[in-house]
N, C-alpha and C positions, 0 to 999 in steps of 0.2 A: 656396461649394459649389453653390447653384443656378443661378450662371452659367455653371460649368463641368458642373452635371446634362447639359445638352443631347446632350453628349459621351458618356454615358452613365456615367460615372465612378461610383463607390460612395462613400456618408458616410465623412467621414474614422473614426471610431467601428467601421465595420462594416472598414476596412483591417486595424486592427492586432487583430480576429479571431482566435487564437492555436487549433489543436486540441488544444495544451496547458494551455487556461486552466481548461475546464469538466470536473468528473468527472460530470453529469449523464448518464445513461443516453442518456435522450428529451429534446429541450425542452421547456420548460409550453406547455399548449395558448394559454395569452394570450400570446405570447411575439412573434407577427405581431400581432394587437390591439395589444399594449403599442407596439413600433415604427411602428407604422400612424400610431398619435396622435399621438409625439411627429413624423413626417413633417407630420399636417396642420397642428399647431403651427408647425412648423420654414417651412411654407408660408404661412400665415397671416401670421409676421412678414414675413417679403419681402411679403407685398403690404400693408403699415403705409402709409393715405397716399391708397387707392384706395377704390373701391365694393367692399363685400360682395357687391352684384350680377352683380357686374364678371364676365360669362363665360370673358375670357380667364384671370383670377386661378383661377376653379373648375377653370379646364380645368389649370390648373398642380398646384393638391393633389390632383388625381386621377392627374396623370400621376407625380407625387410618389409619391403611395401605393402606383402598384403597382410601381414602380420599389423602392422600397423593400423590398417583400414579394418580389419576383421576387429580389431577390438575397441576403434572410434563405433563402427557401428553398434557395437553391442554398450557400450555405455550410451551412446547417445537413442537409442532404443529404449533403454533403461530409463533416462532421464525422459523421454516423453510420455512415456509410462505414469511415473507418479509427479512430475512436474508440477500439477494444477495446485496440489496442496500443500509443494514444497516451495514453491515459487515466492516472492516480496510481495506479494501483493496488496498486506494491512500495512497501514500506512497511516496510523493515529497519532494527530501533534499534542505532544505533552508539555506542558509548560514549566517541566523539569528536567526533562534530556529533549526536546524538541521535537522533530520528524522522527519515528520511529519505521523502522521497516522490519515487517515479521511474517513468515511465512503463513500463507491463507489458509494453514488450520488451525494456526491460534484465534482466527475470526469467529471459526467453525465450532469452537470453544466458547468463545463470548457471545456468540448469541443461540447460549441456551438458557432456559430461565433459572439455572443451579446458578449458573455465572451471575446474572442481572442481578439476583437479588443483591450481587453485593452494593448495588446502588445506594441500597435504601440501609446501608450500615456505616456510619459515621468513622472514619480512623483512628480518631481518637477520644469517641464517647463524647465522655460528657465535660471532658474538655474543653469543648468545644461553649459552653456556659460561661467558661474563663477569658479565653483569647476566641472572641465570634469570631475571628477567619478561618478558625481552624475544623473547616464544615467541609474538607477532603473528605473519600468515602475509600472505602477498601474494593472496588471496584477498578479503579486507577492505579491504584498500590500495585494492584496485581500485574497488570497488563504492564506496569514501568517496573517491577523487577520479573519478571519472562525475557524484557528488553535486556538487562543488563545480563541473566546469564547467559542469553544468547549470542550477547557480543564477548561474554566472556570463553567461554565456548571456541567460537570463532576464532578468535586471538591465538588460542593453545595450538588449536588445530594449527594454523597456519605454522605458528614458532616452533612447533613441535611434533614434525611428520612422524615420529618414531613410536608415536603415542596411537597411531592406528585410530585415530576420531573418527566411527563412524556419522554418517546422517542421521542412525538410529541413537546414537549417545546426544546426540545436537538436539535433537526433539525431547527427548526425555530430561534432560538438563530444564529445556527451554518450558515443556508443559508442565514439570513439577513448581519453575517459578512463578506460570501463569496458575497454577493451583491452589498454591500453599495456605490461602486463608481463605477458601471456598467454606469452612465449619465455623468461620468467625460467625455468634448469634449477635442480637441487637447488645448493642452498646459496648462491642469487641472485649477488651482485657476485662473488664468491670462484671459480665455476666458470669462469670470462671471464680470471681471472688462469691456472687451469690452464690453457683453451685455448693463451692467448696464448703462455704459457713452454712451451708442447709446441713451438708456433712457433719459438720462438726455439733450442730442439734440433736442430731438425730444419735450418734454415737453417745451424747448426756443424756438424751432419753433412753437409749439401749440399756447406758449404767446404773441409770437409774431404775429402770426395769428389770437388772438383774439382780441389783440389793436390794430387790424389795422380796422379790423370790429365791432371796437364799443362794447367789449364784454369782461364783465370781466373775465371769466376765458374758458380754453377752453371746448369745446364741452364732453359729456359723453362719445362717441364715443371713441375721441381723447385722455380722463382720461384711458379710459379702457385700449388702447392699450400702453401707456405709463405704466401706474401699469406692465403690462406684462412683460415689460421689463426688469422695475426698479426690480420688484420681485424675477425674474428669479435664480434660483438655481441650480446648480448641483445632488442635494438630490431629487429634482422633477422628472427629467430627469431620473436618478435610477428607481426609484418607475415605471415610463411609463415603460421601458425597460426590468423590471420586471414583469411586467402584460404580456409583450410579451411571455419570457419565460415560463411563468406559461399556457399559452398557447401552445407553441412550446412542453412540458416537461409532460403536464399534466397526460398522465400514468404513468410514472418513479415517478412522485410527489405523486401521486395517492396509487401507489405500496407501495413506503417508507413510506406511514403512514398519508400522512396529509390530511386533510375534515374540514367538515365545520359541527358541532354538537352542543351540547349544550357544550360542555369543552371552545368553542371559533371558530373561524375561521382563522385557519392558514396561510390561503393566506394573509386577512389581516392583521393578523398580523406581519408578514415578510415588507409589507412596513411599517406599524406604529413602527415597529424597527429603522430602515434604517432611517425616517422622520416622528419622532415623534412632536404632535402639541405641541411642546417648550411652546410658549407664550401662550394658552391656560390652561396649566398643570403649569407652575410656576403661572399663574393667582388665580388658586384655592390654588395652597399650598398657595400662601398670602394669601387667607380668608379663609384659614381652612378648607375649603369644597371638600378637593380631594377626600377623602375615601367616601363622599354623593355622588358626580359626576361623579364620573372615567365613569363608563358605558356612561355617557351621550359624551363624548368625544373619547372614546377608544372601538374599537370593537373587535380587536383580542384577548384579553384574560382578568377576570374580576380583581378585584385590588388584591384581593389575587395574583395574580401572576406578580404585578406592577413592581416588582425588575428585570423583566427581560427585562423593556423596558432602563435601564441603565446600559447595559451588550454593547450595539454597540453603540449607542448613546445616552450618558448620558444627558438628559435634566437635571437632578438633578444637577449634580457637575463637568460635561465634561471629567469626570474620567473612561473611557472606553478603549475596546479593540482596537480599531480604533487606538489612539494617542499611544497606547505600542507596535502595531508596528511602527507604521512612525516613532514615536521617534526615535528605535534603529537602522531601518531601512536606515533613512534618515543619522543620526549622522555617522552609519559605511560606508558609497557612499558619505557622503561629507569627511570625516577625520579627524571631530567632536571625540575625544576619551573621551568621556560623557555618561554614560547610567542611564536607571531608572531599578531596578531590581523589572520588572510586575511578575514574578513569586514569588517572598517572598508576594505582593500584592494576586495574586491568590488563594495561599494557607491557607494567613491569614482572607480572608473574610468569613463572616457569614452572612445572611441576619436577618432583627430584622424591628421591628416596631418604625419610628416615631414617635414622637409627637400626631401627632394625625389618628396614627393606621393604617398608609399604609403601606407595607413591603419594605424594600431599604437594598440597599449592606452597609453593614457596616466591617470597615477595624478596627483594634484592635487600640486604643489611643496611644497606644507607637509609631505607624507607624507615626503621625500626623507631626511632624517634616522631618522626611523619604519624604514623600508624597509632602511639600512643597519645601523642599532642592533640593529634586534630580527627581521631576517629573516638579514641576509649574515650580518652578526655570530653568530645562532646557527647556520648552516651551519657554519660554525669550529667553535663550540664542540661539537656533536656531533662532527663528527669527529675534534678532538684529544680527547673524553672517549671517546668510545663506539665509533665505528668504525675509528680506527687506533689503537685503545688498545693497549699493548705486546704484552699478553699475548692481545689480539686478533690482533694479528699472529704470532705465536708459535703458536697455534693454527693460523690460516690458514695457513703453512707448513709446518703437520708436514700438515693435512689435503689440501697439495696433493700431499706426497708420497705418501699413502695414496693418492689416487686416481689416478695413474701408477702404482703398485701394481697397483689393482685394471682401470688398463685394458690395460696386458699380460695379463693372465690373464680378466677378463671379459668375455663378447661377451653383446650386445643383443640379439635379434631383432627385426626390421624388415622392411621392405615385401617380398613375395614370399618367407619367409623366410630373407630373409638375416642372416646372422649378422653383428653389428658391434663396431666397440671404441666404449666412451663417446664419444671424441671424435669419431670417425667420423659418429655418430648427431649430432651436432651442430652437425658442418661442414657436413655434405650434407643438413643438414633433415630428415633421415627422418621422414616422418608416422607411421609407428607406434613406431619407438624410439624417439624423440628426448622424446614426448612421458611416455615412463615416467622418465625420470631427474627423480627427484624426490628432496627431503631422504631420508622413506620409504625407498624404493626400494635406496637405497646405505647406510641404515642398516642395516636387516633385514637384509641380506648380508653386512655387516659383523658384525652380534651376532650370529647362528645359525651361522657358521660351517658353512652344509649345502654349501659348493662347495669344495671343498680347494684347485682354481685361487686363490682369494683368501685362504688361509691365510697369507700374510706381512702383508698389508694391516692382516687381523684381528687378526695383533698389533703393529701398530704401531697400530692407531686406540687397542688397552688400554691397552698404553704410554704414549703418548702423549696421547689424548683422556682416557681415563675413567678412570686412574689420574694423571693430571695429572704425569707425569713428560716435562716441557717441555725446550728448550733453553735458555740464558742468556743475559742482556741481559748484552754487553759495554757497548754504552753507546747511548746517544740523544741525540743532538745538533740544540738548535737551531740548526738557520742563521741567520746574519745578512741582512739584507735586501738590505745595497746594503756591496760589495766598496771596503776600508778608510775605509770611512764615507763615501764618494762618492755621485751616483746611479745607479750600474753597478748592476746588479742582481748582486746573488752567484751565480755560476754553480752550477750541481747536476752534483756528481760522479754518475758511474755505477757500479754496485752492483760491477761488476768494478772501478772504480779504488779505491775504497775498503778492498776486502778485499786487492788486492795493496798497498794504502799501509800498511795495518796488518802483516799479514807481514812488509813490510821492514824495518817496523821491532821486531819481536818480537823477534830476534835478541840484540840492542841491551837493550830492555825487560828482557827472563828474564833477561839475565845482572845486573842491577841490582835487581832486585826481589827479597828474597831469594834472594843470592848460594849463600848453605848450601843451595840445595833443587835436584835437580835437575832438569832444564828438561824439559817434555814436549813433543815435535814436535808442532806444529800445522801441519793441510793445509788446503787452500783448501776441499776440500769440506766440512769440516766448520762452517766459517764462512758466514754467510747476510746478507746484507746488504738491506734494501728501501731506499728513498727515499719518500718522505711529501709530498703536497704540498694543504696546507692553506689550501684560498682561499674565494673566494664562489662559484664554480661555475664560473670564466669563468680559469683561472689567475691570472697577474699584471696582466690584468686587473679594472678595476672596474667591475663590471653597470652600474652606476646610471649611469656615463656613454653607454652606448647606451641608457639610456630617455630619453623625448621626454616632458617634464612639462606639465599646461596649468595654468593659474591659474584658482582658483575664482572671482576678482572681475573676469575680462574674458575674449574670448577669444581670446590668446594663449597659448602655447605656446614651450617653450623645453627644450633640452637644458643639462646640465652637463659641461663638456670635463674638468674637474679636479675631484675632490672630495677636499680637502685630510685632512680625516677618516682617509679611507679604508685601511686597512689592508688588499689585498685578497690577502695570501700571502705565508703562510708555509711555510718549508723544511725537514723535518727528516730523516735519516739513524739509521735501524736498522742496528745491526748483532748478531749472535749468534752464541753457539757451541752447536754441537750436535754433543757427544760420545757416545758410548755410552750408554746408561742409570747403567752402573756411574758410571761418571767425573762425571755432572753435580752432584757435591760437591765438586770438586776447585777450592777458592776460589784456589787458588795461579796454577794457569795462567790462568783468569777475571782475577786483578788485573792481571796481565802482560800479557795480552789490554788490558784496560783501557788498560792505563799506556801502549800500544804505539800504541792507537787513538789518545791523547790528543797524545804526541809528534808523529802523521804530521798532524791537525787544528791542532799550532800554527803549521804551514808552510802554511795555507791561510788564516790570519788573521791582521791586525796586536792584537796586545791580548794579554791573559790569556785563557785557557780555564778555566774555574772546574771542579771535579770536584763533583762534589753527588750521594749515593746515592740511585736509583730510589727506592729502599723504604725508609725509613728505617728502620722496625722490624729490619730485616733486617744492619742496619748491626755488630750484636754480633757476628753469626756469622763476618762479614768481617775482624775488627780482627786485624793481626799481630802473632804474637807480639811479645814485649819485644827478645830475642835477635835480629830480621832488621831491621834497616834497612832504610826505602826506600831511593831515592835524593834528596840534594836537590833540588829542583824547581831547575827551571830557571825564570830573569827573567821567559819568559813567561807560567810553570805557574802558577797559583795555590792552592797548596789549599787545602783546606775547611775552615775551624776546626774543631773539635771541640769539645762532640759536635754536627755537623750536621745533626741533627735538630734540634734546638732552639736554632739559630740564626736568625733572619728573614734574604732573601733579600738585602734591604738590606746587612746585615751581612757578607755572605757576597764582595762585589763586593770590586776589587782593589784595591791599595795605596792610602793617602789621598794619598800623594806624587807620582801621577797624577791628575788629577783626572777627567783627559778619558777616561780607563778606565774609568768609573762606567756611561758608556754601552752598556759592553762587557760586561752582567751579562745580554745574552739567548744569550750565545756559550756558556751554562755546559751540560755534558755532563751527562747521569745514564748510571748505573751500574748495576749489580746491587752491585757491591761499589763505593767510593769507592776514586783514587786511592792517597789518603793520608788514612787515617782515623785517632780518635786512638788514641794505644797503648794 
């Protein structure tokens, strides 16, 4: 360092300076003393060898000394400068990383009324009907992952002075994490499905409207405003809401450090954190061309600094701060006793160069197993327990009926006072409606019943939500992975081919399933069908082959093209009936429903279909009379011993005279009622 003083450069000591390190007010008044000394020491050794007398040597720890003072002063000038909003001073205990310390702009953040309303929006909807602990709100989500990138953040800087972290990358890391679901509306993931399927209306009505005028497809107009819909995201919605803010905040933002220079532009960058263009950026990593392009896509900061657009939203590998909290978040409010330990993750990261020379988070190779066990693996498990749970699903479509309900009949008020429909407010961003549609919001108007416009809605939420008078599981079927034991992937029907496969064959069904009873017409609408699709985050693919791992005993670095382990998706198929209220005791058409699903599912698989009842308890109320014969299963049917509840799964698998069938025990259906239960 004293060769290159001459240059004027700073102690390496006085670089990595941090306005995030000290909560001191002032510094102590010895604080130039203390530094001054260890300077004439630090000068002293370099001249080890010479005269004490030596002038030129005195003339070096004087020039030393004030070199050294001249540039304590000017940092620490600096640092009292923007201190107040860099400083620890929020200090909210979370009862999932505990005491948190975060700089007092993210306070300055939260109590604006963009932030609060997250109060009043549930984590996980209407899950929460399922598992009642799980009445988290996306309010707290927020504030505990800001927490973790900013300790992630921190970590690098320290491990990795070479990475040039400044204050302004630490904020913007930390206020896209405090950000990221500021556009979540009432009933978070669930209102995205309303949008979407209003979309999907509205394009049959387009088609419809265009065969009836002679016109193959519809109007541009009518394209435009369907894509809107269809597209619609919650991450959109964020970014707008965030523009607001940066507007509302803009001295406090100002004060803290962030501008727009040659280093990058911080505002943009905070959304291009938050909603990074995914398919864009995995475009060019498939032809190699990110580290040529990045600028031409990315404006807030240039690709040297790329690793930190997968710090809140990982386009790379969905390995972010975001999912380490909900993960633990969600598991401890539902009763989930599961976790993924993001802190052995945090500490063990380094950032490292790709393939071809962009910078990305890289976790140590030993973790590689860690990472898929107990992080991918429990993204599964929550969602086949907790968030597509049947009767989760079953909720979520009677509530998205309700709010097609209440958006014919109720209008918003919004900017200029215009009056709007819910969806309106949320296609077109409205800053003042968009931002009232909260859980709250559409509850209260549902239980007061003070707008007589929403009086059908009101009784279907009683119906249906708070008198738990649901529709029926005809059945739920796992998919098999790969088409007659191949490696084809099993293709996924669509929710219309499934409900017309089953129809066709109900026909067939009712006249075989108690023959004595007569048959009740079943119509399409009353049939509901979802698709389910259960992975690591990334579909059928596997995360962990787009991460770049380095090795802790050298350093190299290496990707995994195949991880044999991997399990990364699973397929399953909802279907329901939803009758009248009266009729949803009617176990008769339910099993013909059933027997009707299972026939048209053996034409799409080699093997047995096993029948196994959802509910086992529920298995008594099913069992048919003595007097009605089923029919007998057909070679490929298998059914379920009796009594099915108390048979292991094992047991349950088809013929021992197949052997190569044994494999074929994830092809097995549940029910509300079993095919063939015993008599």
């Amino acid at each position: 360092w004293l060769k290159s003083s001459r240059s004027g450069s700073a102690p390496p000591a006085l670089c990595t300076m941090s306005l995030f390190d000290d909560d001191a007010a002032e510094p102590a008044p010895s604080a130039l003393d203390e530094l001054s000394g260890d300077a004439r020491k630090l000068g002293r050794t370099s001249a080890v060898g010479s005269s004490t007398d030596d002038m030129e040597a005195m003339t070096e720890y004087a020039r030393i000394e004030a070199l050294v003072q001249d540039r304590v002063r000017n940092i620490l000038a600096t640092r009292s400068k923007v201190l107040p909003l860099l400083r620890q001073t929020f200090t909210p205990n979370d009862p999932v990383h505990g005491l948190m310390h975060l700089p007092a702009i993210v306070k300055v953040v939260v109590d604006t009324l963009t932030f609060q309303r997250m109060r009043q929006i549930k984590q996980l909807g209407i899950c929460a009907l399922v598992y009642p602990g799980a009445t988290h709100n996306r309010f707290f989500h927020s504030i505990g992952t800001c927490f973790l990138a900013y300790e992630l953040t921190k970590v690098l800087r320290v491990r990795q002075p070479e990475l040039c972290i400044s204050d302004r990358d630490v904020l913007c890391v930390s206020l896209a994490g405090l950000c990221h679901d500021l556009g979540h509306p009432c009933f978070s993931h669930m209102f995205e499905g309303f949008v979407h399927s209003l979309g999907k209306e509205k394009r049959e009505q387009a088609n419809t409207r265009a065969a009836a005028d002679g016109r193959d497809e519809p109007t541009e107009e009518e394209k435009k405003t369907i894509a809107t819909y269809e597209s619609w995201t919650h991450e959109q919605a964020s970014v707008f809401l965030l523009k607001g803010l940066f507007k509302e905040l803009e001295g406090p933002f100002r004060e803290a450090g962030l501008r727009v220079d040659d280093d990058g532009d911080d505002f943009m960058c905070i959304g291009e954190l938050i909603d990074p263009p995914k398919t864009e950026l995995e475009a060019l990593l498939a032809e190699k061309q990110l580290n040529n392009k990045w600028s031409s896509i990315i404006k807030g900061r240039p690709v040297e600094k790329a690793w930190m657009y997968e710090i809140v939203s990982n386009w790379r590998s969905g390995i972010d701060v975001d999912k380490f909290d909900y993960f633990r978040r969600d598991a401890l409010h539902l009763g989930i006793q599961r976790q993924f330990d993001h802190g052995r993750y945090i500490k063990g990261i380094k950032v490292v160069d790709d393939e071809g020379g962009v910078p990305t988070i890289s976790p140590p190779d030993k973790d590689k197993d860690n990472l898929r066990e107990n992080m991918m693996e429990l993204r599964k498990h929550l969602h086949r327990t907790a968030y597509q749970h049947k009767t989760v699903k079953k909720l979520e479509i009677h509530m998205i009926d309700i709010l097609k309900r209440m958006d014919e009949a109720l209008r918003v008020t919004g900017l200029n006072g215009c009056k709007l429909r819910m969806s309106e407010a949320a296609v077109t961003f409205d800053p003042v409606a968009y931002p009232k549609l909260t859980d709250t919001f559409v509850e209260s108007r549902l239980l007061d019943r003070e707008d007589d416009t929403t009086t059908q809605a009101a009784d279907l939420y009683e119906q249906h939500i708070l008198r738990r008078q649901m529709m029926r599981l005809v059945a739920d079927w796992d998919l098999p992975r790969f088409r007659d034991g191949g490696d084809r992937p099993f293709p996924l029907p669509e929710s219309e081919e499934v409900i017309a496969g089953l129809l066709a064959e109900y026909p067939s069904a009712a006249s075989s399933c108690y023959p004595d009873r007569p048959v009740r017409a079943v119509v399409a609408s009353e049939l509901r069908s979802q698709v389910a699709k259960i992975h690591y985050g990334m579909g059928s693919q596997d995360p962990i082959t787009r991460v770049v791992f380095h090795s802790t005993k050298s350093e190299g670095s290496r990707g995994f093209q195949v991880d044999y382990d991997a399990k990364p998706l699973r397929q399953k198929i909802f279907v329901f009936w939803n009758p009248p209220v009266e009729e949803l005791q009617d176990t008769v058409t339910l099993q013909r429903l059933t027997y009707a699903f299972h026939k048209w599912a053996e034409g799409k698989v080699t093997g047995p279909v096993i029948a196994v009842p959802a509910s086992p308890s529920k298995l008594r109320a099913c069992r048919r009379p003595q007097a009605s014969p089923l029919p007998s299963p057909s070679p490929t049917l298998a059914p379920a011993p009796a009594p099915a509840e108390l048979v292991p799964e094992a047991s349950m698998a088809a013929p021992t005279e197949t052997p190569a069938k044994r494999a074929r025990r994830t092809l097995k259906i549940n029910a509300s009622c079993s095919v063939y239960p015993d008599p």
